[in-house]
C-alpha positions as CSV (number, residue, x, y, z in Angstrom):
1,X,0.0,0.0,0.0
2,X,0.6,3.8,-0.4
3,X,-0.2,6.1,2.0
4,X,0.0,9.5,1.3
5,X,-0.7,13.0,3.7
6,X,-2.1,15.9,1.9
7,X,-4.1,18.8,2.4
8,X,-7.4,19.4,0.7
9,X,-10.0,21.7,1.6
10,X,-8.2,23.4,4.5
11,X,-7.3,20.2,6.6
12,X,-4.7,17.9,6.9
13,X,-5.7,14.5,5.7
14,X,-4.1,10.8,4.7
15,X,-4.8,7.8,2.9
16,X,-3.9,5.0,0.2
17,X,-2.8,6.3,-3.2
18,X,-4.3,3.7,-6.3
19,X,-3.3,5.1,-10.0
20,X,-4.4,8.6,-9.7
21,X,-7.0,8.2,-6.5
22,X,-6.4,8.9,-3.0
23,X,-8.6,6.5,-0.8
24,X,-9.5,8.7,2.7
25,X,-8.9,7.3,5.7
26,X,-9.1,8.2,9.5
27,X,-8.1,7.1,12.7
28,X,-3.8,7.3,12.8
29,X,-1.8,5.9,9.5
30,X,0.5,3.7,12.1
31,X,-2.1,1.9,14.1
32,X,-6.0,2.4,13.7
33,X,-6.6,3.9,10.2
34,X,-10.0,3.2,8.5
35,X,-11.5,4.1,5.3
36,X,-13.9,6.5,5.0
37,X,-15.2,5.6,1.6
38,X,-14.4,9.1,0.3
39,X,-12.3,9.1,-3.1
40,X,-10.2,12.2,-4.4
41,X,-8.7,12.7,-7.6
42,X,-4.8,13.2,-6.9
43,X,-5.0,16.1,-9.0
44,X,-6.9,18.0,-6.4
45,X,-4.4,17.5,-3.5
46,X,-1.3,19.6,-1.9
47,X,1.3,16.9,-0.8
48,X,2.7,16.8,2.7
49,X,5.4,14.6,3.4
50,X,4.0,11.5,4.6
51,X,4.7,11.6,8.0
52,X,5.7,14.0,10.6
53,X,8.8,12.7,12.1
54,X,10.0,13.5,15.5
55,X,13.3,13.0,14.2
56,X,15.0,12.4,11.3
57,X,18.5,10.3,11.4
58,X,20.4,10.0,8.1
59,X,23.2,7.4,7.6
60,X,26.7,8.7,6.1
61,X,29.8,5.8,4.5
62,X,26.8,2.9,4.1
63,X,27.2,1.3,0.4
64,X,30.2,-0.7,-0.6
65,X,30.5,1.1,-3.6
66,X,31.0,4.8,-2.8
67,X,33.2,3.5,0.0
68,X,35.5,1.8,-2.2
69,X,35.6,4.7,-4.7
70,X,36.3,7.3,-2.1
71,X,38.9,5.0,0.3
72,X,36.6,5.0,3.0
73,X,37.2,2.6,5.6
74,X,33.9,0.0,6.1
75,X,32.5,1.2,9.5
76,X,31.8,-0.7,12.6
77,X,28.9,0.6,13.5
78,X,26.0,3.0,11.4
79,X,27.3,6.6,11.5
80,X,24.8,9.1,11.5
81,X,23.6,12.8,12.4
82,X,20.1,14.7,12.3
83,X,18.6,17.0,10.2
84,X,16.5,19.4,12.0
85,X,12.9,19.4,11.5
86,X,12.9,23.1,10.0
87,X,14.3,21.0,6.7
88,X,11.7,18.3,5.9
89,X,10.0,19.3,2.6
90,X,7.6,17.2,0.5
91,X,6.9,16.1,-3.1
92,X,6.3,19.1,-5.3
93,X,7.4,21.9,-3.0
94,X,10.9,23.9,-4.4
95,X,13.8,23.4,-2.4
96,X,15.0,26.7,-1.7
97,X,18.6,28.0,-2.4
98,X,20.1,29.4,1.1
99,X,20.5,33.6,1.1
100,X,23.4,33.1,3.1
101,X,25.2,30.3,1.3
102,X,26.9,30.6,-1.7
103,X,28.5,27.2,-2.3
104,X,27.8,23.9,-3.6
105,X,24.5,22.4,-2.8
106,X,24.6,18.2,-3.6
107,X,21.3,16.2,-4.2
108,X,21.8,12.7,-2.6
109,X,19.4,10.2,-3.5
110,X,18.2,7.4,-0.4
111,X,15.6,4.9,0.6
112,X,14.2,6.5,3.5
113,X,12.6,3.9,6.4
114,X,9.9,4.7,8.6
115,X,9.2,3.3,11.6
116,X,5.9,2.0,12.4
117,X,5.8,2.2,16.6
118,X,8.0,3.4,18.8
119,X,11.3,0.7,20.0
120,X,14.2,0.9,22.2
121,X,16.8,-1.9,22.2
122,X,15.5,-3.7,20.1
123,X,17.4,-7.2,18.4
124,X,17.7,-7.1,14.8
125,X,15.4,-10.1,14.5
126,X,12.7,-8.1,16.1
127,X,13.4,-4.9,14.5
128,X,11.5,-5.5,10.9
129,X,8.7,-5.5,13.3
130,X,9.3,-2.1,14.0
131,X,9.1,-1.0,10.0
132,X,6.2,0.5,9.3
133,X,7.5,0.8,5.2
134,X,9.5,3.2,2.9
135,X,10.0,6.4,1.0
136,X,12.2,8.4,-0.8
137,X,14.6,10.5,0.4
138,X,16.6,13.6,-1.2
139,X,19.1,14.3,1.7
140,X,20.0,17.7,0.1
141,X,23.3,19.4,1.5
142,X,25.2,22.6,1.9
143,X,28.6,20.9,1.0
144,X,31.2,23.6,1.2
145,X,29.8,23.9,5.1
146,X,30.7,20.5,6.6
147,X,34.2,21.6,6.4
148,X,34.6,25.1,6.9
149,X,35.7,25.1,10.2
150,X,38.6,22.4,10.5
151,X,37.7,22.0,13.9
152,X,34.7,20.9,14.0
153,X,32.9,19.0,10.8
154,X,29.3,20.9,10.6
155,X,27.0,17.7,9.4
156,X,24.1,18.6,11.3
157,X,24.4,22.5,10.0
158,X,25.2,21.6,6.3
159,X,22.2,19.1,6.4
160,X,19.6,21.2,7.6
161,X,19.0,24.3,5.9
162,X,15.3,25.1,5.5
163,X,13.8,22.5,3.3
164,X,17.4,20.0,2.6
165,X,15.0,17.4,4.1
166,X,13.0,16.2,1.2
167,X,10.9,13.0,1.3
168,X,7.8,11.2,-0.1
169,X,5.7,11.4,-1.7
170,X,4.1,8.4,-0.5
171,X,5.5,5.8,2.3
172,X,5.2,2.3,0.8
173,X,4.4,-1.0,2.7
174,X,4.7,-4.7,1.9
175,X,8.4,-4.0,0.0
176,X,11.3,-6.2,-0.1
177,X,14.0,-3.3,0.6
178,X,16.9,-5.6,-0.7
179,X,15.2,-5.6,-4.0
180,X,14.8,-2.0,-4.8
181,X,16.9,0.5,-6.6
182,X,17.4,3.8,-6.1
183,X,17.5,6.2,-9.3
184,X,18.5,9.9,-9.1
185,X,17.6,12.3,-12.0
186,X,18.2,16.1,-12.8
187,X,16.9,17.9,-15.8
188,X,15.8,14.4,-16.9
189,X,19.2,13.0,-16.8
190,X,20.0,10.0,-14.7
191,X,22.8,10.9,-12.0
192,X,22.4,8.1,-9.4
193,X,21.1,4.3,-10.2
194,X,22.6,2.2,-6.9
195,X,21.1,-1.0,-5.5
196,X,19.8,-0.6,-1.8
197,X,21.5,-4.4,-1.5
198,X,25.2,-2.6,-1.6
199,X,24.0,-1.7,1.7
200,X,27.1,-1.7,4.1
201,X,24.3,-1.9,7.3
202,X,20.6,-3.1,6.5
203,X,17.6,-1.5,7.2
204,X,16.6,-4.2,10.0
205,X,20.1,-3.8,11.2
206,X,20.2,0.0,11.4
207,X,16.9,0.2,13.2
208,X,18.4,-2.5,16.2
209,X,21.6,-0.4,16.4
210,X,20.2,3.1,16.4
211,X,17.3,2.4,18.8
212,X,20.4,0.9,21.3
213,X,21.2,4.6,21.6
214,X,18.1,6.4,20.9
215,X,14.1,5.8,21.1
216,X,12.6,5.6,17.7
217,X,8.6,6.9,17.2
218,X,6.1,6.4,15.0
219,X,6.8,8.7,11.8
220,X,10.6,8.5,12.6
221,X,12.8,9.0,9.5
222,X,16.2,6.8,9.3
223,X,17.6,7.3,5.9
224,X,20.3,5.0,4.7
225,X,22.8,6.7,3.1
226,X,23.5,7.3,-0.6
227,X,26.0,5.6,-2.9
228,X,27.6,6.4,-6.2
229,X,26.6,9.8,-8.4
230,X,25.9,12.5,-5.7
231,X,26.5,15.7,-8.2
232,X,25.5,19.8,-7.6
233,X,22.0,21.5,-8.3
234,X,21.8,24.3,-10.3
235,X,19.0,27.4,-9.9
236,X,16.2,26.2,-11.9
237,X,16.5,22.6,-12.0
238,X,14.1,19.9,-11.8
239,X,15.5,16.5,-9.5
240,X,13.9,13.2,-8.9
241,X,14.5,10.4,-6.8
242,X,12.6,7.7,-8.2
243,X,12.4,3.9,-6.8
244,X,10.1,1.5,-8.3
245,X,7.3,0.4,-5.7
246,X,7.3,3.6,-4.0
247,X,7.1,6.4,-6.9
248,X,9.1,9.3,-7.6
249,X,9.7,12.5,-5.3
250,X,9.9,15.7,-7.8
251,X,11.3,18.9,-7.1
252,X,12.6,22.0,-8.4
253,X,15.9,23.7,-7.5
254,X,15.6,27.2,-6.9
């Protein structure tokens, strides 16, 4: 299934996406949701992203691949930082170029998990339990930042401009993450086409190791990290990240 938050006719509601319908629903999308039998066109909604998390954790040095190119070493352990919740943006809406940052800005394509209910310590075995399903993620950052005080590397700053957080436009269920692919493309050109399997930490295994250091929530964000491709935006561009089974997230540059 697809479910989708959107606004329509001044409030705030969710549902199941089918072709070009949204079925309504009520109740909460993690636990209680019921359809209301109401139908909408798709073409009559304003996406939100899918979820509001209370937190949004975003993997760095995760696939194989990129490692290898850049001479990374394979980590331990999942490294991560947070993008503040100033920068989640959803399908549709423009990412905005920073007044106060003239450098490069870098689209990185991810499968974004969402967790279903809340877990602390949870084993690995026990954590699929805890995956509600999956979206797409465009982890957008402010590279020239991270480094621009030797002293101390600026993830969480360079990560979280207003509206760097980009993901949707639906959450999927039911998916095999192993089997998906994640494809990134800019002005119609195809930047980024990486298989989730390169996957240095999986998604059950990244939920069980996180959650030993921090309590996840319903709507929490955990995106996994990108892999080969990652290139600049450019004022006026158009970039997608597309996986097949969850749809394509759209957004222009400016």
């Amino acid at each position: 299934m697809l479910w989708a938050r959107f606004q329509h006719g001044g409030r705030v509601r969710f549902g199941t996406v089918e072709e070009d319908v949204v079925q309504l629903h009520e109740g909460g999308m993690f636990e209680g949701a019921q359809p209301t039998g109401e139908r909408l066109p798709v073409s009559d909604i304003a996406w939100l992203a899918p979820c509001e998390p209370s937190k949004l954790i975003a993997l760095w040095n995760n696939f194989y691949a990129l490692a290898a190119k850049q001479g990374l070493a394979i980590p331990a352990e999942p490294l991560y930082f947070i993008k503040g919740a100033n920068s989640y943006w959803a399908h549709l809406q423009p990412i905005r170029a920073p007044a106060s940052y003239t450098g490069k800005v870098l689209f990185e394509g991810e499968l974004g998990v969402v967790i279903g209910k809340k877990c602390k310590d949870v084993s690995e075995a026990d954590a699929a339990q805890c995956i509600f399903g999956y979206t797409c993620v465009n982890d957008v950052t402010a590279l020239d930042v991270i480094q621009r005080d030797p002293s101390f590397p600026q993830w969480t700053r360079a990560k979280s401009f207003d509206t760097f957080g980009v993901f949707g436009p639906v959450i999927a269920t039911g998916l095999d993450p192993l089997g998906l692919s994640v494809r990134t493309i800019v002005d119609g050109k195809e930047r980024q086409n990486y298989p989730v399997s390169d996957m240095i930490f999986k998604p059950a295994q990244i939920v069980s190791q996180i959650s030993r250091e921090v309590t996840l929530n319903p709507g929490d964000v955990i995106t996994c990290g990108t892999s080969l491709g990652v290139g600049s935006l450019k004022p006026d561009c158009t970039v997608e990240v597309a996986i097949a089974g969850i749809g394509v997230l759209r957004n222009e540059y400016r």
